[in-house]
MIPA-933220 format. One record per residue (C-alpha): residue in one letter; z, x, y. Coordinates in Angstrom, 2 decimals. Layout:
// MIPA-933220
SITE   code         w         u         v
SITE      A         Z         X         Y
...
END
This chain:
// MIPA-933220
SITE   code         w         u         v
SITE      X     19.14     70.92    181.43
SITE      X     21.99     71.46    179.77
SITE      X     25.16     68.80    180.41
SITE      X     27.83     69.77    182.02
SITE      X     30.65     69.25    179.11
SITE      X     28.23     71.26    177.24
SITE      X     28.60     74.46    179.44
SITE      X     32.43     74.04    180.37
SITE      X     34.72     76.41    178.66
SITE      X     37.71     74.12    178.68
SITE      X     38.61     72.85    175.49
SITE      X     40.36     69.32    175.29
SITE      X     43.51     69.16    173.46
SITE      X     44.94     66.50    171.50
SITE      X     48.46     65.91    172.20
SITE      X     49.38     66.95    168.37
SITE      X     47.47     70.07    169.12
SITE      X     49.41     70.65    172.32
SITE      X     53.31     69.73    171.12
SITE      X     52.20     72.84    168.26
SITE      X     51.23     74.78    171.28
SITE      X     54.62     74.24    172.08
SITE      X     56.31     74.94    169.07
SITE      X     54.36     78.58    168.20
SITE      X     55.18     79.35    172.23
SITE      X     58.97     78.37    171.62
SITE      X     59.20     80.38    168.17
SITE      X     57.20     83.73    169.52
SITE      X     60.86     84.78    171.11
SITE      X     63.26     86.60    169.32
SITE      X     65.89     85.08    171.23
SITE      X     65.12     81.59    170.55
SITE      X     64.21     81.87    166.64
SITE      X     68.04     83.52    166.61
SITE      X     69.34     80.23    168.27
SITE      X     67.44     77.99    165.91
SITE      X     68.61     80.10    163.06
SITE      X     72.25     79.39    164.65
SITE      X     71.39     75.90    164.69
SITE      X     70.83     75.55    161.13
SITE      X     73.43     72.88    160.01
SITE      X     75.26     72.41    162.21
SITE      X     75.00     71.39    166.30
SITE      X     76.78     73.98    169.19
SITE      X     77.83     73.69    172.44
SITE      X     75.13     76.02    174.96
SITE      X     78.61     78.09    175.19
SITE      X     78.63     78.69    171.44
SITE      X     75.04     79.48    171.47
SITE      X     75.08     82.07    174.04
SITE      X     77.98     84.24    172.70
SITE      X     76.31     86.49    170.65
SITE      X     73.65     87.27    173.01
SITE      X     73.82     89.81    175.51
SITE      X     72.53     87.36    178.77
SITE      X     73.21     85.07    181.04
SITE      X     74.59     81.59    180.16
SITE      X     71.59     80.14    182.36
SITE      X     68.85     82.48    180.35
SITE      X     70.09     80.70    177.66
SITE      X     70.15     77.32    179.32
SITE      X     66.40     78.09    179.73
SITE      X     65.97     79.22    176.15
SITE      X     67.12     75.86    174.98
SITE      X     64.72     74.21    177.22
SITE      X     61.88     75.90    175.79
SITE      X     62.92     74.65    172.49
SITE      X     63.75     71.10    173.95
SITE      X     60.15     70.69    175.35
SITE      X     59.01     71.92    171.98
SITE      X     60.74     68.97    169.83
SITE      X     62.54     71.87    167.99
SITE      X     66.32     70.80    169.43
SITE      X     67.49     68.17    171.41
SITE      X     70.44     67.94    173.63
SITE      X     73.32     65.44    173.78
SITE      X     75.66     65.53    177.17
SITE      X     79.16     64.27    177.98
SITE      X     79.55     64.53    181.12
SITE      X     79.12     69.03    181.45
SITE      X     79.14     69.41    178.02
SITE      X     76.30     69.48    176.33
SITE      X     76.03     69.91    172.44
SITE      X     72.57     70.88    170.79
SITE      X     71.21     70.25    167.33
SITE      X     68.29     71.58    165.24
SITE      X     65.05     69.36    164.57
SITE      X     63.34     70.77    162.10
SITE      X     60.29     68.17    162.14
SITE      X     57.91     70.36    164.73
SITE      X     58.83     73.70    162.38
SITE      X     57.05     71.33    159.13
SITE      X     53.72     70.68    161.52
SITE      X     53.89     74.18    162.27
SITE      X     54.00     74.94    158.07
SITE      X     52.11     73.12    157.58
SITE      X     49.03     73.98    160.17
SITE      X     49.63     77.35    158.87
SITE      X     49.45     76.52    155.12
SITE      X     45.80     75.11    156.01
SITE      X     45.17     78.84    156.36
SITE      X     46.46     80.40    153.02
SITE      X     43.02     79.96    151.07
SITE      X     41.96     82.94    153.10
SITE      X     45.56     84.74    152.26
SITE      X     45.21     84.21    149.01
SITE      X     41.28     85.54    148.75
SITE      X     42.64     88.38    150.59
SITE      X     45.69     88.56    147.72
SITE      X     43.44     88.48    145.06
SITE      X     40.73     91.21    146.54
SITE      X     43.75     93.55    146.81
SITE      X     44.50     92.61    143.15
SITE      X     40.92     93.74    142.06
SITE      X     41.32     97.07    143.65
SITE      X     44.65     97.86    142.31
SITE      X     43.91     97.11    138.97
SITE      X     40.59     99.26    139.84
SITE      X     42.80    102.12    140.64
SITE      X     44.99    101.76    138.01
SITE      X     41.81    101.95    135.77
SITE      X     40.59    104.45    136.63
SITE      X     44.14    106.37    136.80
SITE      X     44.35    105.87    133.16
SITE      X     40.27    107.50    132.52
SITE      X     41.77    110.05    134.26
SITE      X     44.30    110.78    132.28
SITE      X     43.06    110.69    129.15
SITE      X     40.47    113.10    130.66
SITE      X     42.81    115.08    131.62
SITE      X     44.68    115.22    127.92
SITE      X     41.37    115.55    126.02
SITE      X     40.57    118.69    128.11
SITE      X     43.84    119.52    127.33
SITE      X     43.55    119.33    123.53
SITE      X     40.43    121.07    123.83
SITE      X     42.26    124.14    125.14
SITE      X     44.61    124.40    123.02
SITE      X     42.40    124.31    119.71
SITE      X     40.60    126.77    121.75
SITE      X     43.45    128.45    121.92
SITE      X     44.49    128.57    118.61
SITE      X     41.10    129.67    116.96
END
């Protein structure tokens, strides 16, 4: 009989595992990668964040709290102002969780390499082929 942790289909996350969760959720929004990208260097009040975007100042309130829960800004408030700032840390687990992946990029890199230099081999057969026959024609030609 088979246990039943063996049989569940819930997977247990780690808490690393689930603030990344967070981060690739926060970053799969176009909006949200453009306020990080605003971000960069230097901290904004949410009013300065939401100008260039076409919604409401409370989307973008909710925006930022996305990216708050993920660890990628935090928040500081006097009294109703409140001033954000970028923190890049959860972006470098995120690299670097990816990177873990780029062995199978780069096999992928270098099979495409293989066939293009294929091609262009057999490109150049072709064309000298192609100019042989054509030198054969023309002596043809001429006799």
């Amino acid at each position: 009989m088979k246990s039943p942790s063996a049989s569940s289909t819930t997977v247990a996350v780690s808490l690393p595992e689930a603030r990344l969760d967070l981060v690739f959720a926060a970053l799969a929004d176009p909006v949200r990668r453009s306020i990080l990208e605003r971000l960069d260097g230097n901290p904004l009040l949410v009013s300065e964040l939401a100008e260039p975007f076409d919604i409401s100042l409370q989307a973008v309130s909710k925006h930022i709290q996305v990216l708050v829960k993920a660890g990628l800004v935090t928040q500081e408030r006097t009294g109703r102002v409140s001033r954000c700032r970028l923190d890049a840390g959860p972006i470098q687990t995120a690299a670097v969780w990816l990177n873990r992946y780029s062995k199978y990029w780069q096999n992928q890199f270098d099979t495409l390499a293989t066939w293009l230099e294929e091609i262009e081999r057999n490109k150049r057969i072709h064309a000298r082929g192609k100019r042989a026959a054509q030198s054969r024609r023309g002596k043809e030609k001429r006799s």
